[in-house]
KEMAR-895363 format. One record per residue: residue number from 1; x, y, z of N, C-alpha, C, O in turn. Coordinates in Angstrom, 3 decimals, decimal comma, padded with zeros to 6 digits, always signed. Atoms other than C-alpha are relative to their C-alpha. Layout:
residues N
     i        nxx        nyy        nzz       caxx       cayy       cazz        cxx        cyy        czz        oxx        oyy        ozz
   NUM          X          Y          Z          X          Y          Z          X          Y          Z          X          Y          Z
...
//
This chain:
residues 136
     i        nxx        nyy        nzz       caxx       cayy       cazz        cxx        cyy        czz        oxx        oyy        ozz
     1   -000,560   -000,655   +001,163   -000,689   +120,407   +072,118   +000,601   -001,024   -000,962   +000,422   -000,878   -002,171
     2   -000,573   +000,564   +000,888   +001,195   +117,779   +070,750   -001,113   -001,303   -000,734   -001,150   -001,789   -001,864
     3   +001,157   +000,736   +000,733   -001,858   +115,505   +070,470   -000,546   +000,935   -001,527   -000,482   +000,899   -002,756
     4   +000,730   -001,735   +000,822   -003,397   +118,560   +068,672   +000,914   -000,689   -001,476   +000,246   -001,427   -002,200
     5   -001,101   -000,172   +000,701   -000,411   +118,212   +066,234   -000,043   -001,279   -000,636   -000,227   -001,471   -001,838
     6   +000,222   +001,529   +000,827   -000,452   +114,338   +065,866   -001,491   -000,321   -000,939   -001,561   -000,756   -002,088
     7   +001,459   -000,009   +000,417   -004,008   +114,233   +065,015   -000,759   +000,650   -000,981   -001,905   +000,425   -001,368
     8   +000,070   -000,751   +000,905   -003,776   +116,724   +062,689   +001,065   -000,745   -001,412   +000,667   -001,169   -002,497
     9   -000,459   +000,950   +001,140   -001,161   +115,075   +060,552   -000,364   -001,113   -000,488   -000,180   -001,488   -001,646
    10   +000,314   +001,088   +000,856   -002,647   +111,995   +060,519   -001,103   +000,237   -000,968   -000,887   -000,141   -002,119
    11   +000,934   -000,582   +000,726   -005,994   +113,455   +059,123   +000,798   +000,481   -001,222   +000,655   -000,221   -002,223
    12   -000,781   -000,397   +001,191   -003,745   +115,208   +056,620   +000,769   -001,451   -000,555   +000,998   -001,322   -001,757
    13   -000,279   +001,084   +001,050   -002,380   +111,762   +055,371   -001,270   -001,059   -000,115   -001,387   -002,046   -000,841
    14   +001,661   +000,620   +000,222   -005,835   +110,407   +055,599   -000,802   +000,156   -001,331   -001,476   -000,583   -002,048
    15   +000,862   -000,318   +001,500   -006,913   +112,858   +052,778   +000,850   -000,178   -001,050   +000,566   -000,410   -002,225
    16   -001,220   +000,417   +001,807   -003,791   +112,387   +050,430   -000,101   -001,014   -000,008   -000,492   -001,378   -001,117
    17   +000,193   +001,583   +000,630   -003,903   +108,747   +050,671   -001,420   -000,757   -000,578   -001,585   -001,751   -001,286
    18   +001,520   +000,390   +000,769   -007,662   +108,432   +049,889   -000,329   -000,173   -001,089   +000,263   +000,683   -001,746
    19   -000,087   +000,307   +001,346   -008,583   +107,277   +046,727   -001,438   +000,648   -000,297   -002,355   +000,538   +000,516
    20   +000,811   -000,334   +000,478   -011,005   +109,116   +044,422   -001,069   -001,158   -000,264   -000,829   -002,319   -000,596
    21   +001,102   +001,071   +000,507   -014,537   +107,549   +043,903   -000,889   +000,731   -001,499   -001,496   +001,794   -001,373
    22   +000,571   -000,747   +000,794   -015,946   +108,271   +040,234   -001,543   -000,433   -000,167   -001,841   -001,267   -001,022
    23   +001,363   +000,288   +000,119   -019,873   +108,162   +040,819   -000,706   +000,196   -001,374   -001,454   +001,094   -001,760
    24   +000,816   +000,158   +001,514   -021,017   +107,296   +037,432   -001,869   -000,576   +000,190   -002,853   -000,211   -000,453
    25   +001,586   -000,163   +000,048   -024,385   +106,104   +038,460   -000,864   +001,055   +000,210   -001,992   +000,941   -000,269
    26   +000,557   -001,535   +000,212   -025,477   +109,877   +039,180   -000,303   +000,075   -001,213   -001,480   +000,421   -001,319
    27   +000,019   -000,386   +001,104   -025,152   +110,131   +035,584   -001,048   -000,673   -000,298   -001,627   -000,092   -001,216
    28   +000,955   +000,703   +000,691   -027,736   +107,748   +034,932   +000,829   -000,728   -001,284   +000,650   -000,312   -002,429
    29   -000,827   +001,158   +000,614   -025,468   +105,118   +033,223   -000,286   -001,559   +000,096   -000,366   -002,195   +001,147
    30   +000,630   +001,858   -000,909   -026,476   +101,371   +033,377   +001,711   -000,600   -000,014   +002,582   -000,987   -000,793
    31   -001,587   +000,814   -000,394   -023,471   +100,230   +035,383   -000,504   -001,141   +000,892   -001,504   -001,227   +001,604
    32   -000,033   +001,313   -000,372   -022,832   +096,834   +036,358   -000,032   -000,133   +001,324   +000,828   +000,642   +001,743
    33   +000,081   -000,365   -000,916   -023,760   +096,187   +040,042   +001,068   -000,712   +000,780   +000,918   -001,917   +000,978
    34   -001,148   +000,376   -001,135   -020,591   +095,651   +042,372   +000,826   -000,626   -000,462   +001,391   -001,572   +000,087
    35   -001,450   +000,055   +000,884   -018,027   +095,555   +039,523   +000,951   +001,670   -000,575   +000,600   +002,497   -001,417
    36   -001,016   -001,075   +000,224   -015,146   +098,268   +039,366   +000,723   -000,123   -000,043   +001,260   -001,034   +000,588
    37   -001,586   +000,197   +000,386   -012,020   +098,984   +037,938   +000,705   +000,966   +001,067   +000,378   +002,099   +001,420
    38   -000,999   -000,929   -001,148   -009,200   +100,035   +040,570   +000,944   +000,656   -000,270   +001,431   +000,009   -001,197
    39   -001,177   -000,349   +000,336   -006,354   +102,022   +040,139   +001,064   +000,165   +000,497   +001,276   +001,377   +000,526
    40   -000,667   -000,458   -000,945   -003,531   +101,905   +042,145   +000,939   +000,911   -000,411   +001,396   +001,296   -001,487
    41   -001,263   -001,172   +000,262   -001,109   +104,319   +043,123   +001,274   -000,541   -000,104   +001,591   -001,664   +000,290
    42   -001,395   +000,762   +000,682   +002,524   +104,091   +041,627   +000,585   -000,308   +001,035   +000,274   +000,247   +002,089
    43   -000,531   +001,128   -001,378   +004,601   +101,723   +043,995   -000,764   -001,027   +000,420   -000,338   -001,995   +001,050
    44   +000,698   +001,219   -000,871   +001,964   +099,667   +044,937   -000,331   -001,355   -001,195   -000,805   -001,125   -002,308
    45   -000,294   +001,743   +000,878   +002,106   +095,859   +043,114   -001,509   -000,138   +000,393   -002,214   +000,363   +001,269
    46   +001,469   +000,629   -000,299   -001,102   +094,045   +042,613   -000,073   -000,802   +000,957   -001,180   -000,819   +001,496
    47   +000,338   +000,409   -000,938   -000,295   +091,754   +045,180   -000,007   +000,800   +001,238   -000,845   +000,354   +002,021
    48   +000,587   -001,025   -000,885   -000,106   +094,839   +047,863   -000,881   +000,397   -000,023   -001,436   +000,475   +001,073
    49   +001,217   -000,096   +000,239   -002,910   +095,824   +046,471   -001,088   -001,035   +000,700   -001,913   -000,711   +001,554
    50   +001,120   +000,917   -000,518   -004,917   +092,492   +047,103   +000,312   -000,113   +001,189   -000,666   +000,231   +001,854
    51   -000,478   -000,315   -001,720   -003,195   +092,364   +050,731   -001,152   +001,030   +000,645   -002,136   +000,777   +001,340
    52   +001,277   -001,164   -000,563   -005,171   +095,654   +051,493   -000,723   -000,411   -000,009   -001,268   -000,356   +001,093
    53   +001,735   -000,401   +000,531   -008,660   +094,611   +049,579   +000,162   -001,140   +001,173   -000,545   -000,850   +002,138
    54   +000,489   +001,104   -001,428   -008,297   +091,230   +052,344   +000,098   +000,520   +001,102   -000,817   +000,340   +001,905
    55   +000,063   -000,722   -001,308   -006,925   +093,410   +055,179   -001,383   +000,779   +000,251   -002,143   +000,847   +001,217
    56   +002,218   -000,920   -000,063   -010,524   +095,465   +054,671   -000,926   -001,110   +000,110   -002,031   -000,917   +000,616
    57   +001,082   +000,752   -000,224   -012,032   +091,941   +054,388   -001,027   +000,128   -000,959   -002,221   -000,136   -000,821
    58   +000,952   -000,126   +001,602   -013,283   +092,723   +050,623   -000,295   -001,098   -000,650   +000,523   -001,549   -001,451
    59   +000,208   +001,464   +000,961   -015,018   +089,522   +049,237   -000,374   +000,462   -001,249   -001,346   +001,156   -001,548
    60   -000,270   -000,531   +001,203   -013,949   +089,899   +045,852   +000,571   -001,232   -001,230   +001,279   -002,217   -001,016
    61   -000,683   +001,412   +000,939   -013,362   +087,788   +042,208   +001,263   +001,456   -000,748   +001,151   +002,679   -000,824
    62   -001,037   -000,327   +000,814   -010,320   +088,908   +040,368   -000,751   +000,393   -001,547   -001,429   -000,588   -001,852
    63   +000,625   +000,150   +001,276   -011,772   +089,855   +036,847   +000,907   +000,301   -001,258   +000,760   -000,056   -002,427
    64   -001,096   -000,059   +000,895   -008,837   +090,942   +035,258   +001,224   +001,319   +000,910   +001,091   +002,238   +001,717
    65   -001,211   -000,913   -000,771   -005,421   +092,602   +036,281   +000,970   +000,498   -001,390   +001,471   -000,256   -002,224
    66   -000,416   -001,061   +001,330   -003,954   +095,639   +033,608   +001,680   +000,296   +000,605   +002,157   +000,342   +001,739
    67   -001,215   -000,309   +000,639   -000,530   +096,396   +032,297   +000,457   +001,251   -000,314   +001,588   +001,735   -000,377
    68   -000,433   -001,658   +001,032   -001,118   +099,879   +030,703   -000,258   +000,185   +000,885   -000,527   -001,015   +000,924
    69   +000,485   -000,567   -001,305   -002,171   +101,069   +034,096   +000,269   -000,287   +001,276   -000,720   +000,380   +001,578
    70   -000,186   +000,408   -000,674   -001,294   +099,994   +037,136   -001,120   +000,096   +000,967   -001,208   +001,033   +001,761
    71   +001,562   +000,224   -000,526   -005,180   +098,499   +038,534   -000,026   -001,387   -000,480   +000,889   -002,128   -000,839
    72   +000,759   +001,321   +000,129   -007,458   +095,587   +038,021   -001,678   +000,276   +000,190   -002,233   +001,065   +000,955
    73   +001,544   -000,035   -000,200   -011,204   +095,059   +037,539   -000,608   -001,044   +000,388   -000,557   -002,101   -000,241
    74   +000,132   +000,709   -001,070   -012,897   +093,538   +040,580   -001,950   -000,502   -000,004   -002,743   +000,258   -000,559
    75   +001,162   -000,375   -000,283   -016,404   +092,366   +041,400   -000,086   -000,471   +001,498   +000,386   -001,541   +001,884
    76   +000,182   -000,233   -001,586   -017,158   +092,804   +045,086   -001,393   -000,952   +000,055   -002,416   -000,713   -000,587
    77   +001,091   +001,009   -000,677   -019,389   +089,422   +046,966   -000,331   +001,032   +001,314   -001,379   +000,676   +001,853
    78   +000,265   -000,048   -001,332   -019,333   +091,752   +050,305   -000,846   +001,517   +000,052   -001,390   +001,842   -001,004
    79   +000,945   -001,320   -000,145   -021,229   +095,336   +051,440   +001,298   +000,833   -000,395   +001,182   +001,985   +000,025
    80   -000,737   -000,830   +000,436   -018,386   +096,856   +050,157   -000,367   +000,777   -001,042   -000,565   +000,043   -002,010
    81   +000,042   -000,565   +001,275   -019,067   +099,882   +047,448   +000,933   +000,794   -000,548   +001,991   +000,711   +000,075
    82   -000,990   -000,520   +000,089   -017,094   +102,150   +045,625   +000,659   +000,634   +000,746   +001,844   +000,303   +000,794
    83   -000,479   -000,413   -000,764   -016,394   +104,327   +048,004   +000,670   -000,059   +000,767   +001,581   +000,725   +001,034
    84   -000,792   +000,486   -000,952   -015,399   +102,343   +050,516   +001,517   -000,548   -000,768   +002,601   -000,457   -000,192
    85   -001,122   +000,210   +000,532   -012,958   +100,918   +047,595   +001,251   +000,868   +000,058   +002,427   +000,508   +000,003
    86   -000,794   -001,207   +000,276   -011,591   +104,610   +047,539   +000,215   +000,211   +000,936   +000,694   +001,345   +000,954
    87   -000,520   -000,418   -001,146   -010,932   +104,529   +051,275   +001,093   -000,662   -000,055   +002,062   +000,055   +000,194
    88   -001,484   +000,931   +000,116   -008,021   +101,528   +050,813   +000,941   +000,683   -000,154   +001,063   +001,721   -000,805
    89   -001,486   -001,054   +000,243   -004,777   +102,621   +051,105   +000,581   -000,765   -001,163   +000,205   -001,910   -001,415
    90   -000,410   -000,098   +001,586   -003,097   +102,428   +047,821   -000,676   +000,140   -000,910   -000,018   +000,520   -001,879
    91   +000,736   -000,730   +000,356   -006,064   +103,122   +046,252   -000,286   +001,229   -000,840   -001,186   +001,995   -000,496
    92   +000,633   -001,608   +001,057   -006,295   +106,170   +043,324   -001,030   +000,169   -000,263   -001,471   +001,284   +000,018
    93   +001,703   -000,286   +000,712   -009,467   +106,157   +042,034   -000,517   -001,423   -000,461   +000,208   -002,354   -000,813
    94   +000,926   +000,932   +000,441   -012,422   +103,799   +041,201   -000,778   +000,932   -000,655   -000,815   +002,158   -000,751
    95   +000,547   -000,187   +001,200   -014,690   +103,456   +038,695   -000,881   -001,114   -000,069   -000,311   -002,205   -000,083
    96   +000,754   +000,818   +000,290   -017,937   +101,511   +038,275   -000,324   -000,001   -001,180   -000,579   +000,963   -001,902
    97   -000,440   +000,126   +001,175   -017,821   +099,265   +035,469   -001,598   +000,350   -000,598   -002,576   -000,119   -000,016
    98   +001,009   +000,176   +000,828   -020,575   +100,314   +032,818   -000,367   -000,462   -001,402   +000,289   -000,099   -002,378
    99   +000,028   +000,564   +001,227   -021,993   +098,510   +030,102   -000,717   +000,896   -000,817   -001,542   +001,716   -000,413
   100   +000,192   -000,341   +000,828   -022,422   +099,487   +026,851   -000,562   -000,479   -001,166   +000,158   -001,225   -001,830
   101   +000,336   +000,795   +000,971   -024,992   +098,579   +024,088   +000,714   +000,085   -001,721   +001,369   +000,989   -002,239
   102   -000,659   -000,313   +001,558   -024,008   +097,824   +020,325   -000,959   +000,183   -000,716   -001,956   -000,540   -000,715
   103   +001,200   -000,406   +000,888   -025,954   +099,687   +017,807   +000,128   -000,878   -001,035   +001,055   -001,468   -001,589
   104   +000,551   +001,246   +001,265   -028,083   +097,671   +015,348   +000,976   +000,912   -000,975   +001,453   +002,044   -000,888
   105   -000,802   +000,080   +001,124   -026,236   +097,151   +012,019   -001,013   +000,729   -000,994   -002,202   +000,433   -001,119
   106   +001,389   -000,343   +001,341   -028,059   +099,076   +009,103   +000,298   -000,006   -001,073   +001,429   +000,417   -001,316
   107   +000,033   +000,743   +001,496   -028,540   +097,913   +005,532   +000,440   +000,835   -000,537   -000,118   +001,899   -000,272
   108   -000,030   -001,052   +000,623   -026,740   +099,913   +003,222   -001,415   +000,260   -001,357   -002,326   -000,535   -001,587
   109   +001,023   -000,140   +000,733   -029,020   +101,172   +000,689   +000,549   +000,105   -001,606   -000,210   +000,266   -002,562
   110   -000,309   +000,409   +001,040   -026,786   +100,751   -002,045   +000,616   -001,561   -000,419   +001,527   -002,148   +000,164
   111   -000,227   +001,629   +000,238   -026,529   +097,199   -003,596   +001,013   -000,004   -000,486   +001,518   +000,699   -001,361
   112   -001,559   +000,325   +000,573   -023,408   +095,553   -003,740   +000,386   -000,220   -001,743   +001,532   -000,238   -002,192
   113   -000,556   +000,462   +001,344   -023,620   +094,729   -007,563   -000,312   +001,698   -000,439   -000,081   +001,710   -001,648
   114   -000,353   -001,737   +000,511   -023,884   +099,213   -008,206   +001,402   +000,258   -000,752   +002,451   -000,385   -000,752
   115   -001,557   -000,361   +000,597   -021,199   +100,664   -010,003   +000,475   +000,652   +001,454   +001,471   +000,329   +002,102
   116   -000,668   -000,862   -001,382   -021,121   +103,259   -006,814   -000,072   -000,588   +000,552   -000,364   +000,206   +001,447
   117   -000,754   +000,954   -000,905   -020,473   +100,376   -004,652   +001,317   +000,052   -000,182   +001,968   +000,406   +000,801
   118   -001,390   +000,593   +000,130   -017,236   +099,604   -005,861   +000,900   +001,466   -001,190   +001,755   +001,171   -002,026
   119   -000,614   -000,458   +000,307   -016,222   +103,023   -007,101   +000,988   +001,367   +001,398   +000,497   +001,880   +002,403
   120   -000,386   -000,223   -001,469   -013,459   +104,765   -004,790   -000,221   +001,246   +000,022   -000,372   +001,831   +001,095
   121   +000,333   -001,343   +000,546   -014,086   +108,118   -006,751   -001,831   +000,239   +001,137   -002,139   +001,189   +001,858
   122   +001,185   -000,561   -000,870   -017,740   +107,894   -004,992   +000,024   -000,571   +001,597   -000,926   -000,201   +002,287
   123   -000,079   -000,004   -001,409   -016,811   +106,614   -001,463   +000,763   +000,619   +000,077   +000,804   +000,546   +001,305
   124   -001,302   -001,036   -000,651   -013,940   +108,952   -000,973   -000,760   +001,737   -000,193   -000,341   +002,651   +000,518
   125   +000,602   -001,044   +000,137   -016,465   +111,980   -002,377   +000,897   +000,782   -001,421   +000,517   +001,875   -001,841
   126   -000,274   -000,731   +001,408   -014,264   +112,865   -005,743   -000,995   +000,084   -001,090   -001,083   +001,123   -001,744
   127   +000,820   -000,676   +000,711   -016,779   +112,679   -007,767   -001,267   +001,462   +000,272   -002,022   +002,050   -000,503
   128   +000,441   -001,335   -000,367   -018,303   +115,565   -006,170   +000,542   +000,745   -000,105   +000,022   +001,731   -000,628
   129   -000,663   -001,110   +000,502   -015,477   +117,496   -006,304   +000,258   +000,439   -001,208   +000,637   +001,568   -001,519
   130   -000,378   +000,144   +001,425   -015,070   +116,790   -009,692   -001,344   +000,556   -000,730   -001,163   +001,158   -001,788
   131   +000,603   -000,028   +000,435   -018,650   +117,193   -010,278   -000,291   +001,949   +000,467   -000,858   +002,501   -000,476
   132   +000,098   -001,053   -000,144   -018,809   +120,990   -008,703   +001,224   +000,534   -000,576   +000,793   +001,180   -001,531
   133   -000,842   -000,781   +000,759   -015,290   +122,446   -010,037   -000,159   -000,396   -001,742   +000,741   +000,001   -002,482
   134   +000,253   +000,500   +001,494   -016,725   +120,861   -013,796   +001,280   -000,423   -000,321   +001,868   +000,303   -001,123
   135   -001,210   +000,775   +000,226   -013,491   +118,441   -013,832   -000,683   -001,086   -000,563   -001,624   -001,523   +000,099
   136   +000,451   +001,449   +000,277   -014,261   +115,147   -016,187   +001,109   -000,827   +000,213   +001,010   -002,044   +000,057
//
């Protein structure tokens, strides 16, 4: 009975301390392979943090460590994946990092020497308003 009882609580702090895993490659996302941002939970310092990722035996580079958040973004050398990131204790949630392309630049089609280049009446849209309520 009292096993019963122990065995049951620990399971119950098993699932509250688990850290969420956010599977973004489902989505079909081009994410970076065996780089994620961590998040820890409040109380835990980045060096507790890295304590854990070595106690697990996570071969890992540092890639940057955040301020507005209390995390860091890691890239994992070992069979470690997110998931397993989200088993660590202190641990909130992961997140595989994905990259993002930059859209081509496109030519405007009005030439800089125009009057409507450089009037603010036609980039702000007053002359439209001006031109439908018949305002000169």
């Amino acid at each position: 009975m009292k096993i019963t009882a122990i065995l049951s609580a620990l399971a119950a702090a098993t699932l509250v301390s688990a850290g969420k895993y956010h599977d973004l490659e489902s989505l079909g996302g081009n994410v970076a392979p065996n780089k994620y941002i961590i998040e820890y939970h409040e109380g835990i310092s980045h060096t507790d943090a890295r304590n854990a990722l070595n106690a697990r035996k996570v071969d890992y580079k540092l890639r940057n460590q955040y301020d507005v958040f209390n995390g860091a973004a890691i890239t994992v050398n070992s069979k470690h994946d997110g998931h397993a990131l989200a088993t660590i204790p202190g641990v909130k949630r992961v997140w595989p990092i994905t990259l993002h392309s930059v859209p081509e630049i496109q030519k405007s089609k009005v030439k800089p020497t125009d009057p409507e280049a450089t009037s603010l009446h036609h980039m702000t849209g007053v002359d439209i308003v001006h031109r439908k309520l018949k305002l000169t």
